[in-house]
C-alpha positions in Angstrom: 0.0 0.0 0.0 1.1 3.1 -0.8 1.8 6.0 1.6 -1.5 8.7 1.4 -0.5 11.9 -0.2 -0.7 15.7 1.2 -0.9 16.9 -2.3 -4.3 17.2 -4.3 -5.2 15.0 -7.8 -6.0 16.8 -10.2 -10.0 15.7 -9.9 -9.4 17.0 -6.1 -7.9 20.3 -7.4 -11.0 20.6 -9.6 -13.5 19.8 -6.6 -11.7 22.1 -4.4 -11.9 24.8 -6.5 -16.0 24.8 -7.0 -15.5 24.4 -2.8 -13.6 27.1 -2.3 -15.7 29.5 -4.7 -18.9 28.8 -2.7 -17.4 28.9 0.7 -19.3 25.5 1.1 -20.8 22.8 -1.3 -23.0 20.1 -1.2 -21.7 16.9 -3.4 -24.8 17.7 -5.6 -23.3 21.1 -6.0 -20.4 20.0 -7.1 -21.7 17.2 -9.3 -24.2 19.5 -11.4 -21.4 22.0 -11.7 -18.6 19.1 -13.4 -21.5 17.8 -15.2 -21.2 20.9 -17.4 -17.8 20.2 -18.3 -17.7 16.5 -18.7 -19.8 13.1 -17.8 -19.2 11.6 -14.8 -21.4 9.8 -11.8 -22.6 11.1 -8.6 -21.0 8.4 -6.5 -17.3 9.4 -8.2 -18.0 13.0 -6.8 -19.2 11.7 -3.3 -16.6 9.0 -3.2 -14.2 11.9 -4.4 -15.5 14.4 -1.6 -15.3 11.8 1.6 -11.9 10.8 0.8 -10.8 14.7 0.7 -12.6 14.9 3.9 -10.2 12.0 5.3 -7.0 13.3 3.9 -8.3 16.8 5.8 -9.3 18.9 2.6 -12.4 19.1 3.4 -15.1 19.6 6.4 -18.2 18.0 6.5 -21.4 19.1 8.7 -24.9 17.4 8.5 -27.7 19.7 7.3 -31.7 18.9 6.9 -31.2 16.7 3.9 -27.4 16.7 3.0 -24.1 16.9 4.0 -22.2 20.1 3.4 -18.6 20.6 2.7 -16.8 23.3 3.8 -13.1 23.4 3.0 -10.6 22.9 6.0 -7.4 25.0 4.5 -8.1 28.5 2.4 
């Protein structure tokens, strides 16, 4: 197994920024706003998102019906 890395993907880079440019994001959020640019499935963004939220990218609080991400670093 590999030692985990400090340093973003580029998919994470891309994630982060929608993040960081609404100060917090659902992962529908985010998936609606990549879906634009390419096709890709909800689950890669979620999966995407909680594994950020383990390496300490990302900040997760529960709200009525989703989780909301909130980025840990500026």
């Amino acid at each position: 197994m590999r030692p985990a890395s400090t340093t973003l993907t580029e998919q994470e880079l891309e994630i982060m920024k929608i993040v960081w440019d609404r100060k917090q994001a659902t992962v529908r959020d985010v998936y609606e706003v990549l879906l634009e640019r390419r096709k890709l499935a909800y689950t890669t963004v979620m999966t995407m998102m909680k594994i950020m939220e383990q390496k300490g990218h990302l900040t997760k609080t529960a709200d009525e019906k989703a989780f909301v991400y909130t980025p840990a670093k500026p």
